[in-house]
C-alpha positions as CSV (number, residue, x, y, z in Angstrom):
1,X,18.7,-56.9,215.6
2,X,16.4,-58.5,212.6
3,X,17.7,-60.4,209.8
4,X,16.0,-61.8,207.2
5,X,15.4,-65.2,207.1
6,X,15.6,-65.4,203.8
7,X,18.3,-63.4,203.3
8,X,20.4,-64.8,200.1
9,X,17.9,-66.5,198.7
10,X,18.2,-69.5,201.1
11,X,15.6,-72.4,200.6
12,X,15.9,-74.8,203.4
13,X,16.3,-74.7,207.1
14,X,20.0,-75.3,206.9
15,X,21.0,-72.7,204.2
16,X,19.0,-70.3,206.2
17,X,21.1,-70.8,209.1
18,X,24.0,-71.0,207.0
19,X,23.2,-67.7,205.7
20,X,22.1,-66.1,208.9
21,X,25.6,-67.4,210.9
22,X,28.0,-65.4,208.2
23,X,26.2,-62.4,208.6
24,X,26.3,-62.4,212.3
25,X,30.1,-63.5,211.7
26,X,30.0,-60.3,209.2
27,X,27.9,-58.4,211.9
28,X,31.5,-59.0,214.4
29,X,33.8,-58.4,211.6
30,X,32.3,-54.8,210.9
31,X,32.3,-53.8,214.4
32,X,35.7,-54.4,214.8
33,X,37.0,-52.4,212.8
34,X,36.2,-49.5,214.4
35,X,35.0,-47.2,211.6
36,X,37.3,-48.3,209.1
37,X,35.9,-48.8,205.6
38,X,37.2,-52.1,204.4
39,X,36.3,-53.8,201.0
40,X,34.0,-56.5,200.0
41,X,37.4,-59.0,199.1
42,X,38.5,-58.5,203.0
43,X,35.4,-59.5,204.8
44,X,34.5,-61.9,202.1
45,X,38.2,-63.9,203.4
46,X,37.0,-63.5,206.7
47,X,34.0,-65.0,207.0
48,X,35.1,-67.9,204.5
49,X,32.2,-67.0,201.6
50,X,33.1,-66.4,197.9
51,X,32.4,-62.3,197.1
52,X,29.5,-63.1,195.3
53,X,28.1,-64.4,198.5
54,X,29.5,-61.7,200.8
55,X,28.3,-58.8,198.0
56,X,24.5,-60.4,198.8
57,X,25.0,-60.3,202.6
58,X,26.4,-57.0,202.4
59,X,23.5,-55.8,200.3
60,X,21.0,-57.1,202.9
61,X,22.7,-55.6,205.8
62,X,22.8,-52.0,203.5
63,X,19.3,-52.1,203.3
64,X,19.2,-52.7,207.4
65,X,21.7,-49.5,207.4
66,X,23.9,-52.2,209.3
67,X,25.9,-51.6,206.4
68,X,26.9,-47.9,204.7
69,X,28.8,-47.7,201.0
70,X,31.7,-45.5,200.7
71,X,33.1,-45.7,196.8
72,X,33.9,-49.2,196.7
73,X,34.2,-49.6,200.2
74,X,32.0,-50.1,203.0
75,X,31.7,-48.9,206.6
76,X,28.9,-49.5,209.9
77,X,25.8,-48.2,209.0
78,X,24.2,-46.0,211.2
79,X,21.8,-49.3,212.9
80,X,24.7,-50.7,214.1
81,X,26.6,-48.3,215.4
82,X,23.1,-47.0,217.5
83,X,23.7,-51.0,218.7
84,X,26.8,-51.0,219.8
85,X,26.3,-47.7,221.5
86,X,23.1,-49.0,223.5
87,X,24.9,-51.8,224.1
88,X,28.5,-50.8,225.0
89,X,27.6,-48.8,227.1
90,X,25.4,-51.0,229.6
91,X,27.8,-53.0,229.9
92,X,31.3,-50.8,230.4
93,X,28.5,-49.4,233.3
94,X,28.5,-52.8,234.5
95,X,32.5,-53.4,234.0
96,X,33.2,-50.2,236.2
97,X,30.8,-51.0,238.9
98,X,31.9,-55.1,239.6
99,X,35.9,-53.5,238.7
100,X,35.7,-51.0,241.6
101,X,36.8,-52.7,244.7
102,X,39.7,-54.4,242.6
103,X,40.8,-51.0,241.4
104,X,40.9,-49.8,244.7
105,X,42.7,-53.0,246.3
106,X,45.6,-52.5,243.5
107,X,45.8,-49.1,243.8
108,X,46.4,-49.5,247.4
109,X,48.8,-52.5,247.6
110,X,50.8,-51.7,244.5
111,X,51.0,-47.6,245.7
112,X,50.9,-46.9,242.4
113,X,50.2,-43.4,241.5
114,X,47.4,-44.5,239.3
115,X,45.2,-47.2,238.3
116,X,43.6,-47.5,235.1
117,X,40.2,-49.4,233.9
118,X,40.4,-49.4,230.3
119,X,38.4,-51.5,227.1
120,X,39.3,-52.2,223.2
121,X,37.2,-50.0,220.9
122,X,38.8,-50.8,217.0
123,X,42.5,-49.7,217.4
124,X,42.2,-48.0,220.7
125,X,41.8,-48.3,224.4
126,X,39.0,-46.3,225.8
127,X,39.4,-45.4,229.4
128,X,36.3,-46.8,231.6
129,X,38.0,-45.7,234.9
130,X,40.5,-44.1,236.7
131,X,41.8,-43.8,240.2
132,X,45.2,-41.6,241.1
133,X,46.8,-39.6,243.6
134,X,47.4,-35.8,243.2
135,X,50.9,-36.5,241.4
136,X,49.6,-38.7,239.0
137,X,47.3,-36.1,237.6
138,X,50.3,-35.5,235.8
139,X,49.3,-38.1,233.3
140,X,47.3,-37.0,230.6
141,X,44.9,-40.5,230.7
142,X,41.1,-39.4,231.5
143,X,37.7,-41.5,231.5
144,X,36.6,-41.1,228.2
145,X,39.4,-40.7,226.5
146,X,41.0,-42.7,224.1
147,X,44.7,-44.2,223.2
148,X,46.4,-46.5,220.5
149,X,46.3,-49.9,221.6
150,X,49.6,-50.5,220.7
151,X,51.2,-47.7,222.9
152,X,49.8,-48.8,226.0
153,X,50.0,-51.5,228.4
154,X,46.4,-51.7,228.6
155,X,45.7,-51.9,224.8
156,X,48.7,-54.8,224.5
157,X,47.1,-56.7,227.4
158,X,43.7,-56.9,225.9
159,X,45.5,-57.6,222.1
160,X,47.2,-60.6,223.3
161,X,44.5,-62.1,224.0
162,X,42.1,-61.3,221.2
163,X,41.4,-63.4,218.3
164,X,43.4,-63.2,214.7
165,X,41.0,-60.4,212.7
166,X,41.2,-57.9,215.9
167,X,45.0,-57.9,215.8
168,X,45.2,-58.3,212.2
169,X,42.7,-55.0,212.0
170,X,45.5,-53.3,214.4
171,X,48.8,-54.5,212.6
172,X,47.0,-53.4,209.1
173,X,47.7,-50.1,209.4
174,X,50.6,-48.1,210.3
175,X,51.4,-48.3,214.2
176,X,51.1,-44.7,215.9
177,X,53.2,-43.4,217.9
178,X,52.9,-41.1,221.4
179,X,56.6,-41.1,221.9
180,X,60.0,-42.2,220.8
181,X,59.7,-44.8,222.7
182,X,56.0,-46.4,221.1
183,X,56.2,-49.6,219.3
184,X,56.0,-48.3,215.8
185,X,56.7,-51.9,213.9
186,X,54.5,-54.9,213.5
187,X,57.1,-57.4,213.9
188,X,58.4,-55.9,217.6
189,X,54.7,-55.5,218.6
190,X,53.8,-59.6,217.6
191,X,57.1,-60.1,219.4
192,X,55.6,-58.8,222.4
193,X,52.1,-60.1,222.2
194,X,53.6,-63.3,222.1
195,X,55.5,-62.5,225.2
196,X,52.4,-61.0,227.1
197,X,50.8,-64.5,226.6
198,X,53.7,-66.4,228.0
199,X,53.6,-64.3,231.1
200,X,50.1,-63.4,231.7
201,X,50.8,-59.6,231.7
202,X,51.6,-56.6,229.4
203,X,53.8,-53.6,230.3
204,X,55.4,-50.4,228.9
205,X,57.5,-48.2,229.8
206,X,57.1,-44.3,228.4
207,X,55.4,-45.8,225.1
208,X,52.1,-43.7,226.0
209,X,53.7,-41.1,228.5
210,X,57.0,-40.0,228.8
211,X,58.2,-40.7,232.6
212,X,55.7,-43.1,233.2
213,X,55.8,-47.2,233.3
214,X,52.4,-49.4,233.1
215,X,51.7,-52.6,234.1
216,X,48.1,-54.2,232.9
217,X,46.4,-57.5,232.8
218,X,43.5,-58.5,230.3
219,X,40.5,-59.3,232.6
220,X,38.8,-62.7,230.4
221,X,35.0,-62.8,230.5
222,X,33.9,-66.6,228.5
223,X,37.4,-66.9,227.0
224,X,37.8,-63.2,225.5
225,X,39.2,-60.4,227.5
226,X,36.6,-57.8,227.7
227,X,38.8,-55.3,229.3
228,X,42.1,-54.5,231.2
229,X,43.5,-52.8,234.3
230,X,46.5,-51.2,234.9
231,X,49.0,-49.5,237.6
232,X,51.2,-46.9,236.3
233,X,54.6,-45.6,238.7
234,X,56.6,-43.0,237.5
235,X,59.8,-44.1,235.7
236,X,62.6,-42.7,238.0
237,X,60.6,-44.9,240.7
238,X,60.5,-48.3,238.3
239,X,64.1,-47.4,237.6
240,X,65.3,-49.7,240.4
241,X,65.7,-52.9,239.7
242,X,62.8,-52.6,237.0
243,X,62.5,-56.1,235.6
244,X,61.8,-57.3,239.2
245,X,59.4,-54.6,239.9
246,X,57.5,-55.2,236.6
247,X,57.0,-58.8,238.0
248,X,55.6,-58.1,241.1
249,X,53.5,-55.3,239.3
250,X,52.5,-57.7,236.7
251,X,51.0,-60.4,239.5
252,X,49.4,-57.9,241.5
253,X,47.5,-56.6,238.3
254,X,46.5,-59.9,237.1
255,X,45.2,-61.4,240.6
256,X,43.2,-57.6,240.4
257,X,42.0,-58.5,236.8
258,X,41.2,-62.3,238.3
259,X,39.0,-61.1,241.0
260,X,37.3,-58.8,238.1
261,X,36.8,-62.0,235.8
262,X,35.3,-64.7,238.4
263,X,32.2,-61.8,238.9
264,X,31.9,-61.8,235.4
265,X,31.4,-65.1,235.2
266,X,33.7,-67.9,234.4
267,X,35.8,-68.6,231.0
């Protein structure tokens, strides 16, 4: 990634860096909002810069193709998203490979029908990984595929934990829905976020499956959860005394996601 120094007219060393930190913060903005077109005004209250200022930065990063125009909206160029492609996927590689033991060691010890290695792309979980018996080929999760955040147990792990503009960029829009049984309004969803953070764990039960109950913990790389994993039992199973079983559920996933975070490196 090159920026210009120079980059909104900047004329000493510490408007230059000035200049060069909101862009990068304008750099993170754009990719988290996975695709969305958003308008100058939005990121310009982000990053803390009057929309003159943001319309200059913005301007440079168009002419990088960091930065596309759609009316009077913009949206990631075509640079960055070849970036965050390179780069994604190097590392959700290198997610999978130190997650794999863990996965296994939950699947076994919770006997879960499946186990789930998932990470936050814009609004949705992406699935990195997934290990299940023959039943739990019944669920319709695959590596590759991709869910609202908000549905899962995975995606509200990894939300919890993220900062303001990533759950603001979720909460913006109207919530999704899977099932009757999806959290469809802001206010129930920031309810439970607040709860996941109390307790260290998300769950859900049928919000992404009908007949299925989740369990996930965010696994924290430097302070930030870079992903989430998560044991799913079918709901006639969880049905006994359920608020127990999501406790024992919920420790087992998050001393999985804690043996996943200390070979990431620590907090």
């Amino acid at each position: 990634m090159t920026i210009d120094m120079t980059m909104a007219g900047a004329d000493s060393g510490g408007d230059v860096q000035s200049s060069v930190d909101k862009a990068l913060q304008m750099i993170e903005y754009i990719s988290g909002c996975g695709g969305e077109p958003f308008r100058v005004t939005e990121i310009a209250r982000h990053v803390g810069v009057p929309k003159s200022t943001a319309h200059r930065l913005l301007k440079e990063l168009e002419g990088r193709d960091f930065v596309g125009r759609l009316d009077a909206r913009y949206v990631a160029g075509s640079a960055l998203a070849v970036a965050q492609w390179t780069s994604a996927g190097a590392q959700h590689e290198r997610i999978r490979e130190m997650a794999y033991q863990s996965m296994v060691w939950l699947f076994e010890r919770s006997d879960a029908m499946a186990v789930h290695l998932a990470v936050l792309d814009g609004v949705d979980v992406l699935y990195l990984d997934k290990l299940t018996k023959p039943a739990g080929t019944r669920l319709p999760s695959r590596v590759g595929g991709r869910v609202p955040a908000n549905c899962t147990a995975l995606g509200k792990a990894l939300l919890a934990f993220e900062d303001r503009a990533k759950i603001e960029l979720v909460m913006s829009k109207p919530l999704p829905r899977i099932t009757p049984h999806s959290v469809s309004k802001t206010q129930q969803l920031a309810q439970q976020l607040a709860h996941i953070r109390r307790v260290g764990f998300a769950s859900e039960r049928e919000e992404s499956c009908q007949g299925w109950v989740c369990v996930a913990a965010p696994i924290m790389g430097r302070g930030k959860p870079v992903a989430s994993i998560s044991l799913c039992i079918p709901s006639i199973t969880a049905a006994r005394s359920i608020d127990m079983q999501l406790a024992v559920w919920g420790r087992l996933s998050m001393e999985a996601a804690g043996s996943i975070a200390r070979m990431i490196g620590p907090e």
